[in-house]
Structures are given as C-alpha cells and as structure tokens.
N, C-alpha and C positions, 0 to 999 in steps of 0.2 A: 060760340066764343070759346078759345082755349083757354083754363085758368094757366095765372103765373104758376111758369115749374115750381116755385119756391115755395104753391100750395100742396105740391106732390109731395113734399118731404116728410109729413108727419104720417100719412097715410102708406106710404110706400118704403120708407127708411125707417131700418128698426135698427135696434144698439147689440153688438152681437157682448151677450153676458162673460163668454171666453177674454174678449178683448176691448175691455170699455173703451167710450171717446170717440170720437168724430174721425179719426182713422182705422177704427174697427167696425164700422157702420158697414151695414149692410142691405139690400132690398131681401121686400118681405116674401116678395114669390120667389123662392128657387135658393136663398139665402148666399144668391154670388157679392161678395167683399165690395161698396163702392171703388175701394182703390183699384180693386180689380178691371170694375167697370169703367173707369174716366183714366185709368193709366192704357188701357186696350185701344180706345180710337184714336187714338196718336199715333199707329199704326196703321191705322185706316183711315187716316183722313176725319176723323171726326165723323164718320158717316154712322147715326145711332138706329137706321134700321137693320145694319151687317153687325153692328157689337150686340142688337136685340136677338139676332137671328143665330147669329153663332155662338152666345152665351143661354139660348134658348128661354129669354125670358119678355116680356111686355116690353115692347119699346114707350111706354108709359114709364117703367121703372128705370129704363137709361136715362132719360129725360131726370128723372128724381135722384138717381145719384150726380148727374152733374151737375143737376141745384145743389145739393149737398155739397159735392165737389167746391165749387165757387164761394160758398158758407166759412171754410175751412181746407182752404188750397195749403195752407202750410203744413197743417197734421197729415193732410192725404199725400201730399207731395215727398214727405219724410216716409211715410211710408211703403210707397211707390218703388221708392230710392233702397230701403231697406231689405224690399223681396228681391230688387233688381241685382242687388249685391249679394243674395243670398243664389241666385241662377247661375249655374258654371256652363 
C-alpha cells in the first residue's frame, strides 16, 4: 500500500531557517526549494520521475513537495512568480 503523499511531508520537508514559511520549504535530501520542485514539472508535464531525475533527488521527495505544494499553492505560487520575475 502507498501511504497518502500528505504523510511524506513531515518526514521529507524541512523549513529552510534562511527563508521561513511554506514557500521557503524545502526536501531534506539534497535541500532543492519545493518551489523549485512543483514550479519545474509544469515544464515537463508533470512527469515526477524526470523532475526526480534531473534534480537528482528521491522521486519519494517530488511526491512530498507537491503534497506540500497543494498545502500552500498560494505562498509557493507567489513565490514561483517571484524567481520567475527575477530570470532575465
């Protein structure tokens, strides 16, 4: 049986101390930004074995930031929006 992603979040998303909140979250192995993570497969189609693969971390931990992600779409969304305006 798979647990609910929404078990993965305590265990796999940690608070990055730099950027408190729910849009400075980040997974614990490899410490890549969820925003990072659930704003990249919109690109790709959603596809979280290619965002695991080319962010080189557990497709376990994709799976827990887009739990996370769906927790708090407005903070990660804003700040999605904030990197994407900071890209020339």
């Amino acid at each position: 049986m798979i647990p609910d992603d929404r078990d993965l979040i305590p265990r796999l998303i940690t608070d990055n101390p730099d950027r408190p909140g729910p849009a400075g979250a980040r997974i614990v192995t490899g410490g890549v930004p969820v925003w990072a993570l659930t704003g990249y497969p919109r690109a790709v189609d959603g596809d979280m074995r290619r965002v695991a693969k080319d962010h080189d971390v557990p497709e376990e931990s994709v799976r827990a930031a887009i739990a996370s992600y769906e927790r708090h779409k407005a903070a990660i969304d804003e700040r999605i929006r904030e990197n994407a305006a900071t890209v020339v």
